[in-house]
PDB file with one MODEL, atoms N, CA, C and O in Angstrom:
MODEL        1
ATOM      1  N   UNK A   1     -27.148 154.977 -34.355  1.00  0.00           N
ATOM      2  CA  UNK A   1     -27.517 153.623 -34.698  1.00  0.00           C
ATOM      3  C   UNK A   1     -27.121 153.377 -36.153  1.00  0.00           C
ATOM      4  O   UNK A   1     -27.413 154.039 -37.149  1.00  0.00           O
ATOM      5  N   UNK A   2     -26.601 152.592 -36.072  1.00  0.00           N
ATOM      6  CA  UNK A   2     -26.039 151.769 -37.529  1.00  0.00           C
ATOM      7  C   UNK A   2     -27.206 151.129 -38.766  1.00  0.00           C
ATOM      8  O   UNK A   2     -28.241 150.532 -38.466  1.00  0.00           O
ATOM      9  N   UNK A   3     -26.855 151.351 -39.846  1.00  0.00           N
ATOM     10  CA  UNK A   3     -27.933 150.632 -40.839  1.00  0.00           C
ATOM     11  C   UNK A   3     -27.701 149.471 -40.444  1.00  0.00           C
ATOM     12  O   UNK A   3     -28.742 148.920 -40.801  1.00  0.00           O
ATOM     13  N   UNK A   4     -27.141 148.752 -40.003  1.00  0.00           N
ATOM     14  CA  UNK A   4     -26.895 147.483 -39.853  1.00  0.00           C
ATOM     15  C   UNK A   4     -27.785 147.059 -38.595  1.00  0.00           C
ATOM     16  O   UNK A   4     -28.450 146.025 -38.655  1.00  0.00           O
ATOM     17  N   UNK A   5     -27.793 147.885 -37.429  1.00  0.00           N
ATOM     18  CA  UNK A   5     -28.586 147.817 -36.506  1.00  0.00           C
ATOM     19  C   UNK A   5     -30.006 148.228 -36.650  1.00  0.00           C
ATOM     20  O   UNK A   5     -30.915 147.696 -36.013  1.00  0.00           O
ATOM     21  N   UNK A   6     -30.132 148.969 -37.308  1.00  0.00           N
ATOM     22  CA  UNK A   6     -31.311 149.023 -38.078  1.00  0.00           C
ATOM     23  C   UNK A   6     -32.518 148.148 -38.456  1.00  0.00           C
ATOM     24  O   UNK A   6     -33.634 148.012 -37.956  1.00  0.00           O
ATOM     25  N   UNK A   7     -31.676 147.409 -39.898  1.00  0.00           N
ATOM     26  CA  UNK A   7     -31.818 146.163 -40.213  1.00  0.00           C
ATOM     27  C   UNK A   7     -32.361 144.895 -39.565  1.00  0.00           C
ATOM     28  O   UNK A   7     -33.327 144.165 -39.785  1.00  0.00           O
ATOM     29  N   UNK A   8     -31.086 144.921 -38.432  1.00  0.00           N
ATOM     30  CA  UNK A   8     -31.760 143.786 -37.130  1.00  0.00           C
ATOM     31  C   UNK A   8     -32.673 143.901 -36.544  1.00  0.00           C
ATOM     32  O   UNK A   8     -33.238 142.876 -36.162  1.00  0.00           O
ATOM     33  N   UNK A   9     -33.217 145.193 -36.217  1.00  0.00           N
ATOM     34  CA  UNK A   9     -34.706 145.106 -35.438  1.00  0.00           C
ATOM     35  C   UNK A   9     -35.687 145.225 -36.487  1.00  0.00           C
ATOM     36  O   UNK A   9     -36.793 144.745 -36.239  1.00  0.00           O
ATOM     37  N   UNK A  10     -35.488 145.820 -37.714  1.00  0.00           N
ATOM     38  CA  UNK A  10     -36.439 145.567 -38.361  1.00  0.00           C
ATOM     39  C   UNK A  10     -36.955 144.001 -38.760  1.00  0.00           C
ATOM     40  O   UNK A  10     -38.139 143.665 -38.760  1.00  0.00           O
ATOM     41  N   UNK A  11     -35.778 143.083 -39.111  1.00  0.00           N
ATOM     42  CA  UNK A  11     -36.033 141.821 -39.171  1.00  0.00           C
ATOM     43  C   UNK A  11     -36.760 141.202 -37.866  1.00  0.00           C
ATOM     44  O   UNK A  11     -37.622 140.332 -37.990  1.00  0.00           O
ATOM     45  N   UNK A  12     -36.467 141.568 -36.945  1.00  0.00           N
ATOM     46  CA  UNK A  12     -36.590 141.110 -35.453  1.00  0.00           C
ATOM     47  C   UNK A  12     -38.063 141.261 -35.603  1.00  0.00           C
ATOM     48  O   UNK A  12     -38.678 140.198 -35.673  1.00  0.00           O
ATOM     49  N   UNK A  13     -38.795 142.420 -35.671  1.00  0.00           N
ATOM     50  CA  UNK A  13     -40.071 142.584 -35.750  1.00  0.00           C
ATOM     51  C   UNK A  13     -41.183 142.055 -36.225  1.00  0.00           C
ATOM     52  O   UNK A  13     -42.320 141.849 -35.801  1.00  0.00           O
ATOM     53  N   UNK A  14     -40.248 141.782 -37.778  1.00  0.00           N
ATOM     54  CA  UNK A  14     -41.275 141.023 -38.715  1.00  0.00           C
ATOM     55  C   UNK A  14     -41.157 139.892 -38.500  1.00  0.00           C
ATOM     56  O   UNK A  14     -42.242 139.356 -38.722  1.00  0.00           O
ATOM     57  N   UNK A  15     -40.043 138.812 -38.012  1.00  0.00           N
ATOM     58  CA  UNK A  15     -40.077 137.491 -37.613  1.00  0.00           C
ATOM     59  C   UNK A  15     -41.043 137.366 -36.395  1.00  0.00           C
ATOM     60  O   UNK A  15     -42.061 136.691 -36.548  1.00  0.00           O
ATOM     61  N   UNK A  16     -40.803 137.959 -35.215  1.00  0.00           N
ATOM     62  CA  UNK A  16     -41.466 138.142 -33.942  1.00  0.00           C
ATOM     63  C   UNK A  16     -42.856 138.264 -34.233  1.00  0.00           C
ATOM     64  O   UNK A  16     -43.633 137.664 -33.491  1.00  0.00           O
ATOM     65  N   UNK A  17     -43.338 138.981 -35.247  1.00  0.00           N
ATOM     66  CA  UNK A  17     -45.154 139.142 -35.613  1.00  0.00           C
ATOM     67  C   UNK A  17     -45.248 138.234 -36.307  1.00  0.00           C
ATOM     68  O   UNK A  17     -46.078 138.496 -37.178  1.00  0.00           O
ATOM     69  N   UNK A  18     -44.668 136.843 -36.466  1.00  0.00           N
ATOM     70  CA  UNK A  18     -45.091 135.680 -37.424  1.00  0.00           C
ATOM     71  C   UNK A  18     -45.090 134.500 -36.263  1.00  0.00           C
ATOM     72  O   UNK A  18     -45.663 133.444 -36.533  1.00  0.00           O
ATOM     73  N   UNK A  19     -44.330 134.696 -34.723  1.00  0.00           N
ATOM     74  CA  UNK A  19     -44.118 133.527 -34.341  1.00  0.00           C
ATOM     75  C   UNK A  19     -45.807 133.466 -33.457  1.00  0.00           C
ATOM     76  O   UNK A  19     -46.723 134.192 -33.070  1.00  0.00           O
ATOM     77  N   UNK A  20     -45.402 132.168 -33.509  1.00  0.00           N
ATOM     78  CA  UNK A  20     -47.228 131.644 -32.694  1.00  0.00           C
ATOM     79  C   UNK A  20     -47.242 132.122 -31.469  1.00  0.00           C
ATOM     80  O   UNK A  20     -48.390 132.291 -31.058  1.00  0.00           O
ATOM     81  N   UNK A  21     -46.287 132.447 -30.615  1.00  0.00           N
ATOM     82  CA  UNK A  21     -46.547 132.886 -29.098  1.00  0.00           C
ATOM     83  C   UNK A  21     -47.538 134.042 -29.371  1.00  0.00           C
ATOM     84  O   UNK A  21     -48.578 134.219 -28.737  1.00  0.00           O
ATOM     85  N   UNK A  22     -47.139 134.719 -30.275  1.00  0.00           N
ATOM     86  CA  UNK A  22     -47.466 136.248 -30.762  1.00  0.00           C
ATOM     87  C   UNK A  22     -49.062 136.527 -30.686  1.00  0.00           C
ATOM     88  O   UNK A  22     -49.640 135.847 -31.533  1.00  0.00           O
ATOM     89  N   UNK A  23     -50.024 137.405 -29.846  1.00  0.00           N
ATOM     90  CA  UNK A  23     -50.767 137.355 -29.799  1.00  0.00           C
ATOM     91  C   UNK A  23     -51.249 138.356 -30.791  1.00  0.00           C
ATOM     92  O   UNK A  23     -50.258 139.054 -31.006  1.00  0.00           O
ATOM     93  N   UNK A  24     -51.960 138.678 -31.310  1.00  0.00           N
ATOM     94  CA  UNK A  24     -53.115 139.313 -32.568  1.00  0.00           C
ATOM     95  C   UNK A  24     -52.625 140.866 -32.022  1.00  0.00           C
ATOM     96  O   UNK A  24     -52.464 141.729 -32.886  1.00  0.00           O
ATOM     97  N   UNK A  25     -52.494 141.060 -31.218  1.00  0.00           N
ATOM     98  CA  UNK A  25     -52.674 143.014 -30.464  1.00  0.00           C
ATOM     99  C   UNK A  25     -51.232 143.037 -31.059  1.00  0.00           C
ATOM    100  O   UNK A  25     -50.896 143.747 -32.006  1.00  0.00           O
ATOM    101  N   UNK A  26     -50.441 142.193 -30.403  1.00  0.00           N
ATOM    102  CA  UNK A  26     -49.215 142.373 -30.231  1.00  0.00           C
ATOM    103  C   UNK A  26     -48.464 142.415 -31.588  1.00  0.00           C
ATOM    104  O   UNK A  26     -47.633 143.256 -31.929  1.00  0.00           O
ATOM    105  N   UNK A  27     -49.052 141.017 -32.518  1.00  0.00           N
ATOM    106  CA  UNK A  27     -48.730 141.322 -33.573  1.00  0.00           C
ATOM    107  C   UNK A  27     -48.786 141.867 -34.828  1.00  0.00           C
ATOM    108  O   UNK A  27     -47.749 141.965 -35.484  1.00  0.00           O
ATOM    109  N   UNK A  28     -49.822 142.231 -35.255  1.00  0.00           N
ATOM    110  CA  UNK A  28     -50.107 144.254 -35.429  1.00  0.00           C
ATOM    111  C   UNK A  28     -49.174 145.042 -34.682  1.00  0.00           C
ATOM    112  O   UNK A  28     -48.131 144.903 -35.321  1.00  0.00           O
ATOM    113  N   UNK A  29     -48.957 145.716 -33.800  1.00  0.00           N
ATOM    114  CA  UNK A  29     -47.731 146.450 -33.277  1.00  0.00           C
ATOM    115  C   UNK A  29     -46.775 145.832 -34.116  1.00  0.00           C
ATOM    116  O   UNK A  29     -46.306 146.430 -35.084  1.00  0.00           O
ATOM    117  N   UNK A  30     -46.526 144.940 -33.884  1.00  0.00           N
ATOM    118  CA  UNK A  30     -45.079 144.667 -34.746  1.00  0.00           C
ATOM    119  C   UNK A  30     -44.915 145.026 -36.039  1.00  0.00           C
ATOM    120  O   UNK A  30     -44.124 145.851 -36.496  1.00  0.00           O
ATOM    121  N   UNK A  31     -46.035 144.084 -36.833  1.00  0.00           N
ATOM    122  CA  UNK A  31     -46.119 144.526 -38.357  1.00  0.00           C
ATOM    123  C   UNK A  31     -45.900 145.869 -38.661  1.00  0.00           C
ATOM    124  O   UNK A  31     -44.873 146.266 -39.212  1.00  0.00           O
ATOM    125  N   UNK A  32     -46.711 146.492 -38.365  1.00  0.00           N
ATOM    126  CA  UNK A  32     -46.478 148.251 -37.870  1.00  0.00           C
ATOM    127  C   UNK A  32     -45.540 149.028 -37.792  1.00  0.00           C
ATOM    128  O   UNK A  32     -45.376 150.108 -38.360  1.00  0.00           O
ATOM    129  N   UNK A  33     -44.510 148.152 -36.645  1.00  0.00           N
ATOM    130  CA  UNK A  33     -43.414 148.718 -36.204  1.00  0.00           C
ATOM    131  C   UNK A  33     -42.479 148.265 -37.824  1.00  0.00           C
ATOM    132  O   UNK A  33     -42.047 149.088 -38.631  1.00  0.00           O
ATOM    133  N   UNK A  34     -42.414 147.372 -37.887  1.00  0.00           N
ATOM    134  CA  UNK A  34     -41.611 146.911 -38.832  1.00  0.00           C
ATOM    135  C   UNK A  34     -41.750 147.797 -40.545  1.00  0.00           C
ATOM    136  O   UNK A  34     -40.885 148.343 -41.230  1.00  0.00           O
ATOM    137  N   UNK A  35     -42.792 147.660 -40.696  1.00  0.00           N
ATOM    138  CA  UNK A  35     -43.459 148.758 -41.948  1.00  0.00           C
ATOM    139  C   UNK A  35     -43.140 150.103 -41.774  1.00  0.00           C
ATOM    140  O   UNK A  35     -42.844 150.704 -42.807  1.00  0.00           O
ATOM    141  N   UNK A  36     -43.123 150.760 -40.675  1.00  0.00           N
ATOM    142  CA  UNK A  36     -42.616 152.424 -40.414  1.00  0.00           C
ATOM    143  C   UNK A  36     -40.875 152.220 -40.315  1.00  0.00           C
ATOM    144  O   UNK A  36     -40.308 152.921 -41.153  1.00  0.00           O
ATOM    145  N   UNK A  37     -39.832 151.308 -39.362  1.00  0.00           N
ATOM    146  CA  UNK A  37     -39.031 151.112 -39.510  1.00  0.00           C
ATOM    147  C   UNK A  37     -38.473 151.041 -41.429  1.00  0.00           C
ATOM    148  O   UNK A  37     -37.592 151.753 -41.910  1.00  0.00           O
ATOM    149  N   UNK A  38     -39.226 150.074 -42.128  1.00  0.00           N
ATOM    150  CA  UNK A  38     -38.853 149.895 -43.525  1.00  0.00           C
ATOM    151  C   UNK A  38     -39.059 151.317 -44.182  1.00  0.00           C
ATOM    152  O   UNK A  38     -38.451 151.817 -45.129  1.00  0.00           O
ATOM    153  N   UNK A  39     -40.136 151.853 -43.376  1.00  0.00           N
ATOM    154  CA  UNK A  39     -40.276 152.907 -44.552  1.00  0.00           C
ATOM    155  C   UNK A  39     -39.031 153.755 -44.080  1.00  0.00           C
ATOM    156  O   UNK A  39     -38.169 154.041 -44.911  1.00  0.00           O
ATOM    157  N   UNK A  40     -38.924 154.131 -42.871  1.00  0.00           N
ATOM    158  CA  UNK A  40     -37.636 154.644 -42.336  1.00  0.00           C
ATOM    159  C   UNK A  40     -36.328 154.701 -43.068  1.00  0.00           C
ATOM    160  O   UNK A  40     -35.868 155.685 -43.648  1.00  0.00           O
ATOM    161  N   UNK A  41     -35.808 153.542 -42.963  1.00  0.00           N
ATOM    162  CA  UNK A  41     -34.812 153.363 -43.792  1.00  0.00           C
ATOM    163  C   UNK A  41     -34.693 153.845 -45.503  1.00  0.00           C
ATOM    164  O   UNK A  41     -33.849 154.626 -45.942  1.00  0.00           O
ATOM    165  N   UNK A  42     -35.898 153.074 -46.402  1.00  0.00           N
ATOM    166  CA  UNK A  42     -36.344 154.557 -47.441  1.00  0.00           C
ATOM    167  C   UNK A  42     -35.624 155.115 -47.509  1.00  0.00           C
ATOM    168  O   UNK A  42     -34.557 155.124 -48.123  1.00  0.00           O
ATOM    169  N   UNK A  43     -36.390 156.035 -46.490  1.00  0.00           N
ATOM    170  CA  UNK A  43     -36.387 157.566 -46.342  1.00  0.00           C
ATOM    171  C   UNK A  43     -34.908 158.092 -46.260  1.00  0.00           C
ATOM    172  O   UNK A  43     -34.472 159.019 -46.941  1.00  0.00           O
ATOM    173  N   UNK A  44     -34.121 157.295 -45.231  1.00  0.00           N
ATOM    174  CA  UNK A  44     -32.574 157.112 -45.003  1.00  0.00           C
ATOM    175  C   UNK A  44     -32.108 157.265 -46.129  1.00  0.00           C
ATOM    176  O   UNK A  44     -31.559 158.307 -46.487  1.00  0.00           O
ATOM    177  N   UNK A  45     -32.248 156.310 -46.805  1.00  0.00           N
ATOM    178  CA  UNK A  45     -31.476 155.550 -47.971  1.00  0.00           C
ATOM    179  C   UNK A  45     -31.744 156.925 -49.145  1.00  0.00           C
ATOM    180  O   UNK A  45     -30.734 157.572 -49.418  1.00  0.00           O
ATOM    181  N   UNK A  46     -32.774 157.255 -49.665  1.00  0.00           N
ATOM    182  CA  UNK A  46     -32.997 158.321 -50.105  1.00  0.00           C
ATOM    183  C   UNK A  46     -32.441 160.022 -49.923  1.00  0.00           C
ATOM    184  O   UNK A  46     -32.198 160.917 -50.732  1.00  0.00           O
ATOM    185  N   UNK A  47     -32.409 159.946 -48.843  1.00  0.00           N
ATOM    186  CA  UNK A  47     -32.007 161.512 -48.151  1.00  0.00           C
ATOM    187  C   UNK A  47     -30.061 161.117 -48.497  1.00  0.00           C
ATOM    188  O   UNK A  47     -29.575 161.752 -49.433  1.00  0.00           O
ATOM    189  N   UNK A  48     -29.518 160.548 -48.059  1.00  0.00           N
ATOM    190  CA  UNK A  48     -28.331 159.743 -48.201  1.00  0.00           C
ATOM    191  C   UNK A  48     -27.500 159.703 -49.896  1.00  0.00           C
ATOM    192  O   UNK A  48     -26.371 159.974 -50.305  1.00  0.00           O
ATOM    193  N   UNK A  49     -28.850 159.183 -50.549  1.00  0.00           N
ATOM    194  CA  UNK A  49     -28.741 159.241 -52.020  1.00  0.00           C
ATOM    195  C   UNK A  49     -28.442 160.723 -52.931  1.00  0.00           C
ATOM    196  O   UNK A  49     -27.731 160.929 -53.915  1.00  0.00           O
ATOM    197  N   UNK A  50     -29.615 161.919 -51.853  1.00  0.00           N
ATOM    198  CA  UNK A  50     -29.809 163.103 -52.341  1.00  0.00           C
ATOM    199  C   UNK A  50     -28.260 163.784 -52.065  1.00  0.00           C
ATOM    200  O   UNK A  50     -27.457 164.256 -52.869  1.00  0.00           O
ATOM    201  N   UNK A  51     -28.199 163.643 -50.704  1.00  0.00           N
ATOM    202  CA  UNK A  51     -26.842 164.423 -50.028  1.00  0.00           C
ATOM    203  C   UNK A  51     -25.650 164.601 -50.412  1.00  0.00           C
ATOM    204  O   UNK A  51     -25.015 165.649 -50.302  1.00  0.00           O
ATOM    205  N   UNK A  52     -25.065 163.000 -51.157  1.00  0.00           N
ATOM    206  CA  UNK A  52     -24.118 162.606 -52.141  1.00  0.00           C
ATOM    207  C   UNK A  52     -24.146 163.432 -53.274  1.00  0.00           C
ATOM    208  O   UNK A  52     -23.397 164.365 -53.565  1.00  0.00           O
ATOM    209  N   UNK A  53     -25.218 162.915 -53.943  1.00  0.00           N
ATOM    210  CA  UNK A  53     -25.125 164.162 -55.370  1.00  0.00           C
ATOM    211  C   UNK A  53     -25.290 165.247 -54.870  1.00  0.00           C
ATOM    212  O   UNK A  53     -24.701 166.058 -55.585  1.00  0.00           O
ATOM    213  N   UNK A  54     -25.658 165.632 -54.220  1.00  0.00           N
ATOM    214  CA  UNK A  54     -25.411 167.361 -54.131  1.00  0.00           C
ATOM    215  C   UNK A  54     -23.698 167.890 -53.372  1.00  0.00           C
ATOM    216  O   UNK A  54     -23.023 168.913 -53.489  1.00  0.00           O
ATOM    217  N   UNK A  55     -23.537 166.752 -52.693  1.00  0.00           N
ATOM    218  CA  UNK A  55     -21.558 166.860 -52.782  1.00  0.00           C
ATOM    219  C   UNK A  55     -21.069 166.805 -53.905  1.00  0.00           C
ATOM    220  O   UNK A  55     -20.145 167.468 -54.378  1.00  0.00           O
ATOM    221  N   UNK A  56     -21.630 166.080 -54.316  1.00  0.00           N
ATOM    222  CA  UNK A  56     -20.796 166.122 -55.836  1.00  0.00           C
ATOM    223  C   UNK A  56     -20.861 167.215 -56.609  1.00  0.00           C
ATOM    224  O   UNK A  56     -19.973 167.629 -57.355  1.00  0.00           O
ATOM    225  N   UNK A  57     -21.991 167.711 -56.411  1.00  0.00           N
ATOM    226  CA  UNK A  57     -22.043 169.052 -57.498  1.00  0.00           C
ATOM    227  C   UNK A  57     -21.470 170.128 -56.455  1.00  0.00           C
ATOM    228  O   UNK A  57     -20.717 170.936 -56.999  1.00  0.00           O
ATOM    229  N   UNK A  58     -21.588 170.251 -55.580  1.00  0.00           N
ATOM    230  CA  UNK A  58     -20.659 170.792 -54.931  1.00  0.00           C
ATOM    231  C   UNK A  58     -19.650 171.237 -55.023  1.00  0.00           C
ATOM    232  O   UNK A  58     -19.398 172.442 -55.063  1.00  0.00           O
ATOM    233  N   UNK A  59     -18.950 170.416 -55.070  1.00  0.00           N
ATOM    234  CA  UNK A  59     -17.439 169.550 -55.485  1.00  0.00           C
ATOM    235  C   UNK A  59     -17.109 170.311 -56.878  1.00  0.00           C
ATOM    236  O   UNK A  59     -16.122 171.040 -56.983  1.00  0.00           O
ATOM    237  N   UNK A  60     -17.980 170.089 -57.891  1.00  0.00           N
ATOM    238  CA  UNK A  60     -17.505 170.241 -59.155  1.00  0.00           C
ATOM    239  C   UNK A  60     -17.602 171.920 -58.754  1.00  0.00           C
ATOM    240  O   UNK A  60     -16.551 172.487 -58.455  1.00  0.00           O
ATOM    241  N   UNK A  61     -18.778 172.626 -58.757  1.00  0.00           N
ATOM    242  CA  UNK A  61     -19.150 174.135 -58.711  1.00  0.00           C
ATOM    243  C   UNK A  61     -17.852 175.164 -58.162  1.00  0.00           C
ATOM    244  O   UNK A  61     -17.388 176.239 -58.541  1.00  0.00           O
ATOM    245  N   UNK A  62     -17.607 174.372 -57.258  1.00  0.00           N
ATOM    246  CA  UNK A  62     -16.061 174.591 -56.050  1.00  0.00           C
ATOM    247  C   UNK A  62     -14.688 174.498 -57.232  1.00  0.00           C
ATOM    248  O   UNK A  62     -13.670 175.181 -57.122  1.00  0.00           O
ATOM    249  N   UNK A  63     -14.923 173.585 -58.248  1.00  0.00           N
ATOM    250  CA  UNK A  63     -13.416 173.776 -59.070  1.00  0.00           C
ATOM    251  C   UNK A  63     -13.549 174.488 -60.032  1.00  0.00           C
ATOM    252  O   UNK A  63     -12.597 175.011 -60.610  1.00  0.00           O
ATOM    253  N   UNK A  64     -15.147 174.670 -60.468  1.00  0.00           N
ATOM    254  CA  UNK A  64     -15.217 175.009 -61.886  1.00  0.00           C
ATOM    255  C   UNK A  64     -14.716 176.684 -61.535  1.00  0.00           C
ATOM    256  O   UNK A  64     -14.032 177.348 -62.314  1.00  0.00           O
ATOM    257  N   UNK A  65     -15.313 177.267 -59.951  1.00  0.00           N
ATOM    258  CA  UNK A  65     -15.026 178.504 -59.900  1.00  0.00           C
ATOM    259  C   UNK A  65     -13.595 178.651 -59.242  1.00  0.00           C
ATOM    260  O   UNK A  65     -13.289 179.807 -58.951  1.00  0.00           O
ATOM    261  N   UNK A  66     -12.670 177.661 -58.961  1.00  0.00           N
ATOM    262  CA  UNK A  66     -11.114 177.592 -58.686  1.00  0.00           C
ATOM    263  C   UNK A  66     -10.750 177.913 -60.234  1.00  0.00           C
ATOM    264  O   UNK A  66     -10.455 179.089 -60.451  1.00  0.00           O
ATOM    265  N   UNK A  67     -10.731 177.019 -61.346  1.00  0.00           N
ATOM    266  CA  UNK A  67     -10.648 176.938 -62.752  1.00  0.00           C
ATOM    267  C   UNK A  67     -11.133 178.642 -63.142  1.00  0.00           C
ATOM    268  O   UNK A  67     -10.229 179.132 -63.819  1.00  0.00           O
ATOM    269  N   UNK A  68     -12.013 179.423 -62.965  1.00  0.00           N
ATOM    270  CA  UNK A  68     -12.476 181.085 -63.138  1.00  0.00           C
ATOM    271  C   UNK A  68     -11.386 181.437 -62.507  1.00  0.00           C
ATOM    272  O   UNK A  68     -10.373 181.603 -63.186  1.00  0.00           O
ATOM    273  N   UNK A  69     -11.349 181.566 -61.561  1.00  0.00           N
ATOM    274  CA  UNK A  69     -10.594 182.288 -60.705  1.00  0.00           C
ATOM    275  C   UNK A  69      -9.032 182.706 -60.961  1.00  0.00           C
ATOM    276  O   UNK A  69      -8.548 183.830 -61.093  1.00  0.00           O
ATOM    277  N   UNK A  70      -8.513 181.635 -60.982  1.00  0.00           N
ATOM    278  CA  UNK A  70      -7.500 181.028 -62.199  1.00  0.00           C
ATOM    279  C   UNK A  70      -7.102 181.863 -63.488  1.00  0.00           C
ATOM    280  O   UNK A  70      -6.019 182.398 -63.728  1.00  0.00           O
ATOM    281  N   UNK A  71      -8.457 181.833 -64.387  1.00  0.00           N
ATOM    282  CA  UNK A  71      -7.865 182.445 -65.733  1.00  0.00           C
ATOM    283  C   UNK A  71      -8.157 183.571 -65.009  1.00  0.00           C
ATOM    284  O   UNK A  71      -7.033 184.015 -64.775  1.00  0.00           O
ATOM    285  N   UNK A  72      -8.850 184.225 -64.566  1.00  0.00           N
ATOM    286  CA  UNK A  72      -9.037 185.774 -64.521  1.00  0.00           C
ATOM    287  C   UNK A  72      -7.679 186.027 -63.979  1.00  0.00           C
ATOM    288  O   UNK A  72      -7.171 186.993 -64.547  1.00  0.00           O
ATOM    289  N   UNK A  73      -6.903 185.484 -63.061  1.00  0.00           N
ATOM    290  CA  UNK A  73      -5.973 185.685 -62.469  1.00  0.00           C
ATOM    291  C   UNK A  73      -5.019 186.168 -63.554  1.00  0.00           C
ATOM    292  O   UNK A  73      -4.653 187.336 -63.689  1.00  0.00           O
ATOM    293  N   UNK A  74      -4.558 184.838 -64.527  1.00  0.00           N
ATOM    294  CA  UNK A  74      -3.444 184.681 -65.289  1.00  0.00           C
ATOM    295  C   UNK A  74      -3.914 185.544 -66.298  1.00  0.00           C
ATOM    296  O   UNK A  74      -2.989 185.863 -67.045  1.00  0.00           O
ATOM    297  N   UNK A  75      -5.252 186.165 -66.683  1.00  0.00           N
ATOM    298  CA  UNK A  75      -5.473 187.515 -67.702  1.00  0.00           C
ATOM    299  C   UNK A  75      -5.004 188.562 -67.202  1.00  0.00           C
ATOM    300  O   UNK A  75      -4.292 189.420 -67.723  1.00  0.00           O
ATOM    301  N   UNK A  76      -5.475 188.476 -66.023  1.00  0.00           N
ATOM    302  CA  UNK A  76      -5.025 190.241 -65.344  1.00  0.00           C
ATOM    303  C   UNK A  76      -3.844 189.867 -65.454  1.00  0.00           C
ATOM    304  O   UNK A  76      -3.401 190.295 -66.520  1.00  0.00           O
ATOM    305  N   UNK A  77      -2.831 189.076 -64.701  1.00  0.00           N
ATOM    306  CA  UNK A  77      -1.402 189.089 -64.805  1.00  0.00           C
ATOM    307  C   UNK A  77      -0.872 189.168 -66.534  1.00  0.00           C
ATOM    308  O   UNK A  77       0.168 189.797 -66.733  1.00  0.00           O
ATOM    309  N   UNK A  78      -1.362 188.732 -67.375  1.00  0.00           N
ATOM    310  CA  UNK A  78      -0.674 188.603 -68.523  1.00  0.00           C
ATOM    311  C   UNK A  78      -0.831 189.775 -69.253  1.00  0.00           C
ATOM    312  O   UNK A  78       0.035 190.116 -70.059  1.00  0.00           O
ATOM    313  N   UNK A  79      -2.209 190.674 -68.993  1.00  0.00           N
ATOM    314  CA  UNK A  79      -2.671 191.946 -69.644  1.00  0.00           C
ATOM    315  C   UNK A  79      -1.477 192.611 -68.804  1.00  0.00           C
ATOM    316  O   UNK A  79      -0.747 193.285 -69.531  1.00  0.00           O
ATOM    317  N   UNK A  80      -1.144 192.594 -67.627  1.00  0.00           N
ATOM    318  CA  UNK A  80      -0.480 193.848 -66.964  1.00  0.00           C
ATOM    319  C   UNK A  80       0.679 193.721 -67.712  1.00  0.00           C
ATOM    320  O   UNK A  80       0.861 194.837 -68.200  1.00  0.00           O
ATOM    321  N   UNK A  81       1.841 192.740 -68.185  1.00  0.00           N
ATOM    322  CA  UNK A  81       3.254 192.518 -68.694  1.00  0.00           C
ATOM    323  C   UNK A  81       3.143 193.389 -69.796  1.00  0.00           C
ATOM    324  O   UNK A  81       4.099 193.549 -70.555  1.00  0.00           O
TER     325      UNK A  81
ENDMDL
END
C-alpha cells in the first residue's frame, strides 16, 4: 500500500466520522481508526527517516574503508619497489 493510499483512507475516516449519517458508535471507530492510521504513518515516516541516514552512513563507512584499503595497498606496493 502506497503513502498515498494511505493518506486516502485516513482522510476518508476522519471526513466519514464528521458526516451526520454517522452514528456516535460508529463514529468513535472512525476517529480511532483515523488517529492509529495517523499515528501509523509517524511511525512510517520516522522509521523511513532513520533507514536513510543509516544508508548514508553506510555508504560513507563502505568508502572511507575502500579509501584504507587503498593506501595500505599502494604502501605495501610502494615499500616492496
Amino acid at each position: 500500500m502506497t503513502n498515498r493510499e494511505i493518506t486516502a483512507i485516513h482522510a476518508a475516516c476522519r471526513r466519514r466520522s464528521w458526516e451526520d449519517s454517522t452514528d456516535d458508535a460508529s463514529r468513535l471507530v472512525l476517529e480511532r481508526a483515523g488517529d492509529a492510521i495517523g499515528q501509523l504513518r509517524r511511525e512510517v515516516r520516522d522509521l523511513q527517516h532513520r533507514l536513510s541516514r543509516q544508508a548514508i552512513h553506510l555508504e560513507r563507512a563502505e568508502l572511507d574503508a575502500e579509501i584504507m584499503r587503498r593506501a595500505a595497498f599502494g604502501h605495501q606496493k610502494g615499500g616492496a619497489a
